[in-house]
N, C-alpha and C positions, 0 to 999 in steps of 0.2 A: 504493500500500500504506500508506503515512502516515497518510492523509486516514481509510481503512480503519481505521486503527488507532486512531485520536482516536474515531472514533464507536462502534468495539466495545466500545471501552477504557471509554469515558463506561457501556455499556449491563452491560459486566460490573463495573462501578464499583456501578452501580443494583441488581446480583444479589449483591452481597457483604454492599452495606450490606441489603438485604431478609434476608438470610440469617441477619446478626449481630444486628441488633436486638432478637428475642427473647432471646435469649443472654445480651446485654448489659440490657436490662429486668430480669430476672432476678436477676440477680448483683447489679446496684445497689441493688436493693430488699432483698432478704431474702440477701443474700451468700452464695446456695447458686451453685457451679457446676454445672450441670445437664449433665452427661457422654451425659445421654440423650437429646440437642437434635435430633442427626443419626437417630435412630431416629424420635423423634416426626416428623418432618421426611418419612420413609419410610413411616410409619405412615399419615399424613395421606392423600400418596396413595396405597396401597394402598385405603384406606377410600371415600375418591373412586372410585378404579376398581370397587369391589365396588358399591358404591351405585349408582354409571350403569349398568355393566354385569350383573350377577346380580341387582340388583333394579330396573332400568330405571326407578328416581327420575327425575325433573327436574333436570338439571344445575344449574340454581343452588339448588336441594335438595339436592344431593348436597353441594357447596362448607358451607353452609352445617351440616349433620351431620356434617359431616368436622370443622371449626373447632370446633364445641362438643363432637366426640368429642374431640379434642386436645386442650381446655380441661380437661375431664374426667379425661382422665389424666393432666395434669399437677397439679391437684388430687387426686385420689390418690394421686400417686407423694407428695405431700408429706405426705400427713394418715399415708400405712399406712409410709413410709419415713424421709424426712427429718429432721420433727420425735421421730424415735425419736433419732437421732445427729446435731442442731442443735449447730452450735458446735462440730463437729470436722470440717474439711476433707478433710482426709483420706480418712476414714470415708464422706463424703458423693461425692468425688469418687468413688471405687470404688465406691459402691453404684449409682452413677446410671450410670457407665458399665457393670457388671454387668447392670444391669435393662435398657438400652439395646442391649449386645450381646443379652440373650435375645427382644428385641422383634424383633430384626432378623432373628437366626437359626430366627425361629420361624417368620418367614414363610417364610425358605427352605425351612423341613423341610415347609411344607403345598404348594411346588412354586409357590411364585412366581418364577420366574427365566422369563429368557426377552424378544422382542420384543416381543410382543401387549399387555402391561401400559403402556399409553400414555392419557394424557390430551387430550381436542382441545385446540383453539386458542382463544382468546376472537375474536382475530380473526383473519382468514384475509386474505395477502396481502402484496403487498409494494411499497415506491417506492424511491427514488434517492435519493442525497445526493450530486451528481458524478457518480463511475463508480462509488459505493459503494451496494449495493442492501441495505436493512435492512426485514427484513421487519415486521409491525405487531404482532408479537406483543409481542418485545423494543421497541416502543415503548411499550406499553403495561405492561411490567415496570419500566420508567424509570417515566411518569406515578405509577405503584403505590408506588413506591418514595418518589416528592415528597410523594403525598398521604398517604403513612403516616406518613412524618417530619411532616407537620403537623400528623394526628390526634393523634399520640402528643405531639407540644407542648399541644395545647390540652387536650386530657385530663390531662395530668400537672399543667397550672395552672388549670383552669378549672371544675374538678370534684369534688367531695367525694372519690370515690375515689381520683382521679390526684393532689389534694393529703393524701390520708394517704397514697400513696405514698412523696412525696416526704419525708415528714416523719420517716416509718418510715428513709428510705433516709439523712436527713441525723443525725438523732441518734433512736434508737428509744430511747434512756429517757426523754427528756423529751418524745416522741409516747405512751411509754404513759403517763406522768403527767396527759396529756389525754385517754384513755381509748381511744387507738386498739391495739386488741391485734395486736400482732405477728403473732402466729400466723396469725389470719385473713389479715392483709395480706398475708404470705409463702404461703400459699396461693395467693389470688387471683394473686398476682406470676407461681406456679408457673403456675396458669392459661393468666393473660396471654400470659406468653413461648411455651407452647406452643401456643397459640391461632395465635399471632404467627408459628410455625414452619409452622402448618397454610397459613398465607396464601402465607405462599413458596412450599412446595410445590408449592400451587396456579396459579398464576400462573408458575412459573418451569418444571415438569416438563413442561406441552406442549411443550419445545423437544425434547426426547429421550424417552428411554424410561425407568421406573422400575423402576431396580435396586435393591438392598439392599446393594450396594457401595457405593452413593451415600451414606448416611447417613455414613460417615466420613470424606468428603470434605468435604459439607458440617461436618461437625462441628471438621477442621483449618483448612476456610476462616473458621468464625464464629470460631476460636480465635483465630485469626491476625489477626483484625481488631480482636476485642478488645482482646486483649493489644498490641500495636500501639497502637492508639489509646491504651487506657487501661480498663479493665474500670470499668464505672462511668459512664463518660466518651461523650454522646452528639453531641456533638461532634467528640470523638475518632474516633470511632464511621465518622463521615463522610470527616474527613480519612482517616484509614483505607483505607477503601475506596478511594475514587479514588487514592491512591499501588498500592494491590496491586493494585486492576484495573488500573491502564494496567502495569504492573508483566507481573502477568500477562501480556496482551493483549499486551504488544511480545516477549516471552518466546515465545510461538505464534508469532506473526506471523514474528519472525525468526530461530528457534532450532528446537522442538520443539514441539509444542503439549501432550504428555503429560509435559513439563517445567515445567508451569503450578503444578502442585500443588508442587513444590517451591520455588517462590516463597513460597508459606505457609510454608514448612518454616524457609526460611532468613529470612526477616522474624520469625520468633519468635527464631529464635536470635539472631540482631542485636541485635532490643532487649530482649532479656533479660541480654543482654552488655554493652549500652546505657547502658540506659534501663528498669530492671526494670519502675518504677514506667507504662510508657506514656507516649506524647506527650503525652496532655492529662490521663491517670491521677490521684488522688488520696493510692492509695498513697505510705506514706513509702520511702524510698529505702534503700538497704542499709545506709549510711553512718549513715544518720539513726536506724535502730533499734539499731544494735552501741555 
């Protein structure tokens, strides 16, 4: 069960940080917390399943329509919402989780619930690790998870857009002194992370079935990783993950498994007790602003 548990623990390490990323992309950029992350998240694949199924697309056309539908309403939610009520948290957290619960509750009232709502596999099958049999799909959510954290390094330094990103994210008055406008960037940002939430989806929903219960789960897990880590904080980000996956993972293993989610629950209260500011967070500390 150990041996079990080091390789689950690694694989749901790889589905936390896929999960947070956009969340955390997001927030670092244009400092909106996007309360709607876990519905986009739902959205995605619901959209995937309509596209295979009701209009029998090409599966990697579907993927593909799914991520720029996701792109798309995350650049809306910010152009008809956001920038209405920029600069007040508050405001922005309640509107996004507002727009978030109606996304999710909408799909219920058109009678999505149920088993048949499922995503294939990429790949089908399974090997050994010992006596531990890990099938190839959660391998290839790991690999997904390596090569995003790479993309998203060389994109944020090697590219016009990932470096006004960055420059938005480290001081935006002296980025718009150099002519990069805010607004756009925080768009794209909005984009980005929702795009980012469509890939998870994708890749992580063929393990089970797509619920509309899901979007809040995932929305305490990216919460719990952020803030843990450090909202901001992409390194954080990581450590993160691997503490509340194996965290998680030994939590199942030798306890409850539907005891997993309160693992999120009680790692935010920790370091909010803590550690307000995150392990590797940038925020100032409670001390430091009184």
């Amino acid at each position: 069960m150990f041996l079990g548990s080091l390789v689950y623990g690694f694989i749901n390490s790889a589905i936390l940080a896929l999960l947070a990323v956009g969340f955390n992309l997001t927030f670092g950029i244009s400092g909106v917390a996007n309360f709607a992350y876990g519905a986009i998240y739902i959205f995605s694949g619901f959209l995937t399943w309509i596209f295979l199924h009701s209009l029998g697309l090409n599966y990697f056309l579907c993927i593909a329509a799914s991520v720029f539908g996701a792109a798309l309403l995350g650049m809306a939610m910010y152009y008809t919402i956001i920038l209405r009520i920029k600069g007040m948290p508050l405001s922005e957290v309640m509107a996004t989780f507002g727009l978030g619960l109606a996304i999710m509750e909408l799909f219920r009232y058109f009678d999505f619930v149920g088993f048949r709502y499922t995503l294939p596999v990429f790949v089908d099958g399974s090997f050994s690790i010992g006596e531990v049999y890990v099938d190839y799909q959660r391998i290839f959510i790991a690999l997904i998870a390596v090569a995003l954290t790479g993309f998203l390094y060389f994109f944020t330094h090697h590219t016009k857009m990932g470096l006004a990103f960055r420059a938005i994210a480290q001081d935006e008055r002296t980025a718009l002194t150099f002519g990069i406008e805010s607004d756009r960037i925080g768009a794209f940002s909005m984009a980005f992370g929702s795009a980012l939430a469509a890939v998870a989806a994708i890749v992580i929903l063929p393990l089970g079935t797509i619920a509309v219960e899901g979007g809040y789960e995932v929305l305490i897990n990216a919460l719990a990783v952020c803030i843990v880590g450090g909202l901001g904080s992409t390194v954080g980000i990581l450590v993160a993950s691997v503490l509340i996956g194996y965290a998680q993972t030994f939590t199942a293993n030798y306890l409850e498994p539907h005891w997993m989610i309160l693992v999120s629950l009680a790692a935010i209260a920790i370091i909010l007790a803590v550690k307000p500011s995150g392990l590797f967070g940038k925020q100032k500390e409670l001390e430091e602003r009184i």
